[in-house]
N, C-alpha and C positions, 0 to 999 in steps of 0.2 A: 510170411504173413498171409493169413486167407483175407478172401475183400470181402466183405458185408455189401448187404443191399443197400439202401438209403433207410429203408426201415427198419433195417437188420442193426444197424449201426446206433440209431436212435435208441432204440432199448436195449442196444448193450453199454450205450452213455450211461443211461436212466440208470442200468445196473450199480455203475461205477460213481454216479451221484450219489447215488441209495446210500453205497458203503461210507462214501468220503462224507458228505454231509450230513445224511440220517443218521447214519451212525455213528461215524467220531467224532459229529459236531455237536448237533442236537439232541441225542439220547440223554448223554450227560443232565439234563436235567431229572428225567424219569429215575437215576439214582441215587439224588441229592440225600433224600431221608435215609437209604440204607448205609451209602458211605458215610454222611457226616454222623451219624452214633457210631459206628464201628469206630472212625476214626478219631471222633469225639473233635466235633470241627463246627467253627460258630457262624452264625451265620454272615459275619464281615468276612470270616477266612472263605466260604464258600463263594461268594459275591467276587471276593479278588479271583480264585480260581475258576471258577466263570466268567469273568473276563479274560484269560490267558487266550482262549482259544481263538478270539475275534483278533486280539492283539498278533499273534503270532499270522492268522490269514489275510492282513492287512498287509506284515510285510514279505510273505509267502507272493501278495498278487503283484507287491511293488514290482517285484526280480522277475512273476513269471512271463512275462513279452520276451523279453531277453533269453530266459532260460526256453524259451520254446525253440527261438530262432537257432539258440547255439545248441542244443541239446537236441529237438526234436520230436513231435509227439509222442512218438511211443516211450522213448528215453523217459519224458517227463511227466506220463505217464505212470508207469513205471518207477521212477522218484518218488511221485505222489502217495503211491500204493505202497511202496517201503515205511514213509512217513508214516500212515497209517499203521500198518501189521506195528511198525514198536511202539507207536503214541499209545493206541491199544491192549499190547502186551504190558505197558509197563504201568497203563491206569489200573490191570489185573492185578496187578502184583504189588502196589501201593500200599508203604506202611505208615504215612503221613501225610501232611499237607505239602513237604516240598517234591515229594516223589510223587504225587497224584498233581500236584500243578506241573509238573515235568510232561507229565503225560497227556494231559487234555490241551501242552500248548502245545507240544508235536501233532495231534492230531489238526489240530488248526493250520500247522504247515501244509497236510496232506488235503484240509479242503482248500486253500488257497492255489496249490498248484493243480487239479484235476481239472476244474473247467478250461484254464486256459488251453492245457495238452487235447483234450476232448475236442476245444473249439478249432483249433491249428489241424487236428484230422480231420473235422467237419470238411473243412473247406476243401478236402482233398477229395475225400470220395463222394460227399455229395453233392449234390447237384444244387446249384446257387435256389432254384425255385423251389426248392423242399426246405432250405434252410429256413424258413420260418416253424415250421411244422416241427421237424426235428429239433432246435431248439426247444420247443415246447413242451416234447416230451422226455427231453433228457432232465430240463428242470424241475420237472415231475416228479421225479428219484428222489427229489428231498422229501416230498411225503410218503413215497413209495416207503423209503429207509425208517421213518418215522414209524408206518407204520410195520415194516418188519422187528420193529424191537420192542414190539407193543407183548406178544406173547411171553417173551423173557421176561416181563415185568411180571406179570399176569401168575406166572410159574413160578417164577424164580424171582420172588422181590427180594430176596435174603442174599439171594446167591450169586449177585455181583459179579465177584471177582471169577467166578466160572462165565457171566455173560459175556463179560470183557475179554475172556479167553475164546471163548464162539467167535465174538464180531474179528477179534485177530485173525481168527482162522478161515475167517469171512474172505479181510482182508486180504489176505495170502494167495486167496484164489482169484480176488481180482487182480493182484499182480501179473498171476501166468496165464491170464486171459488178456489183458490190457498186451503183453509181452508178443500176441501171437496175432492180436485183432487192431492194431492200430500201426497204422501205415509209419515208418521213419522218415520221416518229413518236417519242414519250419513252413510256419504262417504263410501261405500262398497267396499274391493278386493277383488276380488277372493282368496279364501283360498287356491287353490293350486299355487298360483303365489310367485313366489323368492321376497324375501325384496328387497329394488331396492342399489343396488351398489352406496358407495359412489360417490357422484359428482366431475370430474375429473376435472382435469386444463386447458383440452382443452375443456369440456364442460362450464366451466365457462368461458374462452375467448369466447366462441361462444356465451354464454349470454348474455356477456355485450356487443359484436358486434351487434347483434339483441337489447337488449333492446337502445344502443346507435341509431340506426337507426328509432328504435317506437318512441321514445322521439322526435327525427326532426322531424319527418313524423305527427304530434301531434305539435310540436308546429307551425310547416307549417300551418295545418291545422285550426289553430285558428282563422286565420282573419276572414274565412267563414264561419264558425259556427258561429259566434258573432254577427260580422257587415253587411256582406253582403246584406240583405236585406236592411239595414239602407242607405248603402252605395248608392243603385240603387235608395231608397228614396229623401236622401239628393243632390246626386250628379249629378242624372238622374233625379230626378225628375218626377219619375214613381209615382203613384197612391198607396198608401198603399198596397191595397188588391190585390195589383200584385205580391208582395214579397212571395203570396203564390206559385206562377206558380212556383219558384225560386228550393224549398222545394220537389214541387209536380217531377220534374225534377231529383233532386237528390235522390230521393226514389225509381223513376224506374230504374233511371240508375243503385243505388245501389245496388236491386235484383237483375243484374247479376255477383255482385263480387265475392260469392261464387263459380259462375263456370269459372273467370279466374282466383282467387286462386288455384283452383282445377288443369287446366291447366297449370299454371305456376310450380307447383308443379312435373307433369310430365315433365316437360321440364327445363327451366333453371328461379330459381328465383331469382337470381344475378340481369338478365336482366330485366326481367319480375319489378321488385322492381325500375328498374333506370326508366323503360318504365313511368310507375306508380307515382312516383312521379313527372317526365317532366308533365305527363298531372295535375297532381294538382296544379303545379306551374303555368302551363299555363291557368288553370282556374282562377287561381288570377287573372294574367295579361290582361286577354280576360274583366273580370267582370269590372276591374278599367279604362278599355279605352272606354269600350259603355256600360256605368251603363243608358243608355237613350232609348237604342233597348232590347226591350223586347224576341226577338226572339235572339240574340244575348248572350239577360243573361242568357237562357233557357237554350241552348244549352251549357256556362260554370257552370253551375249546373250539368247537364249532367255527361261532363268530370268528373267534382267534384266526383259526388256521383261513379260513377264508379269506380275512382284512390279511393276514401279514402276506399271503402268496401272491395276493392279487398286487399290492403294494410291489412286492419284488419283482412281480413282473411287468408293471406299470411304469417303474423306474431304469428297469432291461431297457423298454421297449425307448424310452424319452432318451436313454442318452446312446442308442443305437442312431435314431435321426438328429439329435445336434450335432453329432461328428461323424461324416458321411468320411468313406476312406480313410475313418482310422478304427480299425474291429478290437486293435489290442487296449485302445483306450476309451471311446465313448461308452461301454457298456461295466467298464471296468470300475469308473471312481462313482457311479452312485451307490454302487458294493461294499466298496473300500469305507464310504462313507458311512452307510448302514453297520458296517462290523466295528467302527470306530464308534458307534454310537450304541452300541452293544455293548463297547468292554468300558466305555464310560459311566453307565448305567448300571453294569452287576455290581461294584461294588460300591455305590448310592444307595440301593434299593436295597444292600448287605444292612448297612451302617443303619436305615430306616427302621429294618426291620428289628435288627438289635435296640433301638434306642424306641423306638413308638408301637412295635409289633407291624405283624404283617397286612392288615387292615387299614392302617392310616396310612404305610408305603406303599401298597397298592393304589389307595386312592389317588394320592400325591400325583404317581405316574397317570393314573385316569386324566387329574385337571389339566397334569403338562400336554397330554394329548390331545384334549378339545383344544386347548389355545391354537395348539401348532393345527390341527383344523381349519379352527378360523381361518389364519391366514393362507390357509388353501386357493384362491384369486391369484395369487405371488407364485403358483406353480406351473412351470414353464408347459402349455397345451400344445396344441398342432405345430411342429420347427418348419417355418418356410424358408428352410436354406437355401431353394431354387431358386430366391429374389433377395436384391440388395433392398429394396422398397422394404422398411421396416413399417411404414404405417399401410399398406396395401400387401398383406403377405397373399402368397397363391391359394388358391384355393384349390385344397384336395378333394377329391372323390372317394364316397364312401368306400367304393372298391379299392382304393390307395391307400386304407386303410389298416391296422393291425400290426403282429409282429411281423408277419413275410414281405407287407409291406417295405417296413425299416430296413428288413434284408434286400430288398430290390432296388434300390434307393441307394443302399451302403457307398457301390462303386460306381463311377461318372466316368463317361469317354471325355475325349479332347472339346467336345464343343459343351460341354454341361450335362448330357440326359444321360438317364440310367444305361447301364449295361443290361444290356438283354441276355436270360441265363443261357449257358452253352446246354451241349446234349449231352447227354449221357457218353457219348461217343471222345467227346473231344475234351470229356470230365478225364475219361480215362489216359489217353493221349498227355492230358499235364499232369497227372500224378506219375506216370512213367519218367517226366522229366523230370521230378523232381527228388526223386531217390536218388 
């Protein structure tokens, strides 16, 4: 195995996001028009096969804490990237609906298990104080991926099943990279860090208030991930290889979610969360009234990718501080939730669209999304885990704020306060140990 730097390691995460997510999760949509004629596929059957992939990385993240400990990053790693190259290979090679739903739910195995093996190496080679940083830009990869498959559309909107044979080939290579670049190791604590305190009853009402709000904000988010591009095809009557502009839009916009998560974080995520989801809503609403102006669609892509990245990293960030000392689970189930609320959603907005077109199912998803707005007040803001005082919680400092924050914070010595990060010296020292 070679070591990476701490920022060596961060973009060769980002790399391995790009492929898992960008590509075998969410591209899928940017094909929806060329496969469903070739395949001649309606749009409830496309809405179910749009769901598969959320479905299958729901129980992908269930296994992968387990599968990290027994298996070990690069192993499952590794696993990941296998999942990938056949989920891939075999959406290329798809002569119907049960062979192309075979394939986009394999590829959902492979984003399911990548971040957890990614995160299990984090902790190895990098240094606790970077880990907010790091995080940030491996979750980048999803737009990153986004926007790598934006030219294949662009080029190749006909030619599918050769694109799907590229991202395979994609994939393959980030197998014998993951294979040489990630340490063989399970999920590391620090040894002098406290067992983490059972999970209290106000932390689990904060759970399920946050995991209740992933799941909307997920199944909101379904029409456009799916349809959208079919949408501006069918109902605009835009050009194929437009649908890439769509894609390319949501990928810029979505590199800066990290830093209004971040933001939000310091300030109020209550609001921040209601702000957030009005503009996803309103990116429905924008996209179903001028699916015909392409400057128009661009620009609710835009919106798009901004409200949902900010949204997933606002939700990282919330259930990183409700569950201090547990990495395999607090960042885990508002994911789990949002993918759950995805595969609820594709085929809803399937059924809609077959039965009222895709203008009144768009909308529909618009109203459900202000409501869930609304009650954005109900979403769990600042965690004062550091006090059992429920009506006097601590008061943080804006500098104790953000994602490196929540990483600082993750593990507690014996008397209650953070772990203060180690050095680079003695980072190296416990990865030795743990090969």
């Amino acid at each position: 195995m070679k070591t990476l730097s701490n920022m060596g390691f961060a973009f060769f995460g980002a790399a391995l996001v790009a492929i898992s997510y960008g590509l075998a999760r969410f591209a899928f949509g940017l094909f929806v028009p060329s496969i469903s004629n070739e395949l001649d596929l309606s749009a409830y059957i496309v809405g179910i096969i749009g769901a598969l992939p959320f479905v299958s990385f729901v129980l992908a993240t269930m296994v992968a804490p387990l599968a990290a400990n027994r298996l070990g990053a690069r192993n499952l790693a590794v696993l990941s990237g296998c999942f990938g190259v056949a989920g891939l290979a075999l959406i290329s090679r798809s002569s119907d609906a049960l062979s192309l739903g075979i394939g986009v739910f394999t590829c959902g195995v492979c984003t399911g298990l990548m971040m957890p093996a990614l995160t299990s190496a984090m902790q190895v080679l990098v240094s606790r104080s970077m880990h907010g940083r790091v995080s940030s830009i491996m979750n980048a990869g999803t737009s990153i991926g986004i926007i790598v498959a934006v030219p294949t559309v662009v080029f190749l909107a006909d030619a599918w099943r050769f694109t799907y044979t590229s991202f395979a080939v994609l994939a393959g290579i980030g197998v014998v990279a993951a294979w040489f670049f990630i340490p063989s190791v399970s999920r590391v604590i620090p040894a002098n860090a406290a067992p983490p305190p059972p999970v209290t009853r106000q932390q689990w009402s904060r759970l399920v208030r946050l995991s209740l709000f992933a799941f909307a904000m997920g199944f909101v988010s379904a029409p456009y991930w799916i349809f959208a591009p079919d949408l501006v095809v069918r109902l605009g009557e835009l050009p194929p290889a437009f649908t890439g502009w769509l894609w390319f839009a949501a990928g810029i916009a979505g590199l800066g979610g990290a830093v209004v998560s971040d933001v939000a974080d310091r300030n109020n995520p209550p609001i921040t969360q209601a702000l957030m989801l009005m503009m996803l809503a309103a990116s429905l609403v924008l996209l179903a009234a001028s699916p015909d102006q392409l400057a128009l669609t661009m620009f609710s892509a835009l919106v798009f990718g901004l409200a949902y990245m900010s949204l997933t990293g606002l939700y990282l960030m919330t259930g990183i501080r409700l569950l201090p000392g547990r990495p395999s689970m607090g960042p885990v189930l508002p994911f789990m939730a949002c993918a759950l609320g995805q595969a609820a959603g594709s085929p809803m907005v399937g059924m809609l669209v077959g039965k009222f077109g895709y203008a009144d199912a768009f909308s529909v998803f618009c109203v459900i999304g202000i409501l869930v707005a609304v009650l954005s007040p109900l979403y769990p803001g600042h965690i004062d885990y550091l006090t059992d005082d429920d009506e006097q919680p601590q008061e943080v400092e804006p500098e104790e704020t953000g994602l490196q924050a929540a990483y600082d914070h993750q593990f507690l010595d014996e008397d209650g306060n953070p772990l203060e990060p180690v050095g680079d010296d003695e980072e190296a020292e416990t990865e030795e140990t743990t090969k």
